[in-house]
C-alpha positions, 0 to 999 in steps of 0.5 A: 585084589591088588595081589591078584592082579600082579601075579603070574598064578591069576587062576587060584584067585577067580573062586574067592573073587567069585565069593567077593562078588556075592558078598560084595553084592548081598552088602550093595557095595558096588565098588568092590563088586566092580573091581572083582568083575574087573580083575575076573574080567582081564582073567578071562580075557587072558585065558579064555577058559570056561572056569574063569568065564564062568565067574566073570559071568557069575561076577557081572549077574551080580552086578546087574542085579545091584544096578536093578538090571534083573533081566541081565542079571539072568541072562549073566547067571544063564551064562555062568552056569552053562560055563561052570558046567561046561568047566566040570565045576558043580559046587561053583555051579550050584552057588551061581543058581542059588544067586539066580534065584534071587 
């Protein structure tokens, strides 16, 4: 994540760091999901655009569902799928209503 963070080519890390975040989520390892949402996060605040929003959003549905926060978690998976689709990003999309429906 470190290198991710220091790079000028930031967008080509928001797909895996949302595949961390999941993976990061399923092992309930709360610190390397909160870096991920981190970095997505600074990506997102940077760009602004919908397919690093999407992640951050997909990124903070998997953190509330670690804390017990289901309602959040939803309304944080709503989020990344309206993004993810807005993005043109269906495969992306399909993984964020899969972890929806945990």
């Amino acid at each position: 994540m470190r290198r991710g963070s220091t790079r000028d080519e930031r967008h080509y890390v928001v797909p895996p760091l949302r595949l961390a975040a999941t993976l990061f989520a399923r092992r309930n390892d709360s610190r390397n999901l909160g870096a991920c949402a981190d970095l997505l996060g600074r990506i997102a605040d940077s760009t602004g655009h919908p397919e690093c929003l999407g992640p951050f959003a997909h990124a903070l549905g998997e953190l509330a569902l670690v804390n017990g926060k289901v309602q959040v978690a939803i309304e944080q998976f709503e989020q990344s799928v309206r993004l993810l689709t807005e993005a043109g990003l269906p495969f992306e999309r399909a993984e964020t209503q899969l972890r929806a429906a945990a």
